[in-house]
N, C-alpha and C positions, 0 to 999 in steps of 0.2 A: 224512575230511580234506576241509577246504574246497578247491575248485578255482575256476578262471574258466574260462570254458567261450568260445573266442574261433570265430566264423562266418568261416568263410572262403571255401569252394564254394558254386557254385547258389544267388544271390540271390533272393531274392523280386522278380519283374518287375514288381510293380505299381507306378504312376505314382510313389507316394510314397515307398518304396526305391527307388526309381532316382532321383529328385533326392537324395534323401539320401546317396546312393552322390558322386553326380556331385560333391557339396558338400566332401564329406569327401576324395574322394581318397584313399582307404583299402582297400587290397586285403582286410583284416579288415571283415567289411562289420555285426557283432552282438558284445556281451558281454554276457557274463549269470554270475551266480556261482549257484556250486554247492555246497550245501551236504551233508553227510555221508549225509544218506538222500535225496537227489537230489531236493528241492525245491531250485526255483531261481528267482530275482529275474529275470523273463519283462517284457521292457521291450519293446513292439515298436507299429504303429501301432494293429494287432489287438489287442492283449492287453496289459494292463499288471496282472498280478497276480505275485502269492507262490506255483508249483504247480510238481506236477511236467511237465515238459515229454512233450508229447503223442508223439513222436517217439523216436532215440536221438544220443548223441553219439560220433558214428561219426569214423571218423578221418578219413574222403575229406571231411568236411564242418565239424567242428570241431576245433579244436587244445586241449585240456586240459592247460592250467597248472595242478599243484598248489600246495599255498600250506602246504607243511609247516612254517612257522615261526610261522605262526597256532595258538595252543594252544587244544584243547576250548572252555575259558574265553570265548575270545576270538570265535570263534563262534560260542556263544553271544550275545554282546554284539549281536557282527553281527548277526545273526537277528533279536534283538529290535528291534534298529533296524528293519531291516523290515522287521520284521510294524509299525512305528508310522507308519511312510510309506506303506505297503498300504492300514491301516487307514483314511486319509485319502480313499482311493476317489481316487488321483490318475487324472490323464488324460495321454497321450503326448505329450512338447514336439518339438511337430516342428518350433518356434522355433528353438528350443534347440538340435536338432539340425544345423540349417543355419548358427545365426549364430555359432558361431568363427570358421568365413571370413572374416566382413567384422570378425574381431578384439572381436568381444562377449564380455563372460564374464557375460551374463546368467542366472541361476538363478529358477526362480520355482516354489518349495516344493511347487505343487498340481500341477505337471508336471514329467514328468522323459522323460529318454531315455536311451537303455541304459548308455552310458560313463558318466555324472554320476550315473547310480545307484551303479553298481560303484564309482567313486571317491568318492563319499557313504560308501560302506558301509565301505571298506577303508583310507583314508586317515589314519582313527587309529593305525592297526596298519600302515602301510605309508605314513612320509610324502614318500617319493618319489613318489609319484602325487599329490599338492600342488602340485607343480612343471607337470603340465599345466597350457599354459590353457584349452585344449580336448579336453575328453575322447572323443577319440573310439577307436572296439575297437584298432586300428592302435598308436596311443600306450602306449593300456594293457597290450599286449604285449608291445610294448620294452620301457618300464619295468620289469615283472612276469621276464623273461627274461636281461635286461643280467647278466652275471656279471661 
């Protein structure tokens, strides 16, 4: 089963997580999806690939949202999405990251950051997350959670 995998404890201190934090306003401070043999869409300033995550998704540290009304199929779909965004060799928008605050809803295809991936990927299959204009982990929660 697909999940979203949201960060919530023990930020990364470096310069550039912490503006990004401070921007966002987001006690969810990462999203990243997970797919059924736990490769996952790894968005971050470090690393922006398709793998499995070095680490585990422990509870003190992440909140796993499943996503059981995504079928196999669909999953699929995801996946292939991207693996074609991967395949571009993007780079971290750490624009992107900071400029909803000042009301942007700038995209720019060769850079992404973690939330505008995850609603990239899911937003066919889930079009309340549309309704962001800023996608950041915090949003995608609500959204992802609202009964």
């Amino acid at each position: 089963m697909l999940h979203v995998a949201i960060l919530i404890n023990d930020p990364d201190q470096e310069l550039v997580s912490t503006i990004i934090r401070q921007f966002t306003r987001s006690v969810a401070i990462h999203a990243e999806l997970v797919f059924s043999d736990g490769v996952a869409t790894i968005v971050t300033p470090k690393q922006v690939e398709l793998a499995k995550r070095p680490g585990k998704y422990d509870m003190y540290h992440w909140v796993m949202i499943p996503l059981p009304d995504i079928t196999p199929m669909q999953e699929y779909l995801i996946r292939a999405r991207a693996k074609e965004i991967y395949a571009e060799k993007p780079k971290y928008d750490y624009l992107g990251a900071i400029s909803g605050f000042f009301g942007s809803s700038r995209q720019n295809k060769n850079k992404w950051y973690c939330g505008e991936l995850v609603v990239e990927l899911l937003s066919p299959f889930i079009p309340e997350l549309n309704a962001l204009d800023w996608a950041i982990p915090e949003d995608i929660w609500r959204v992802l959670t609202l009964d």
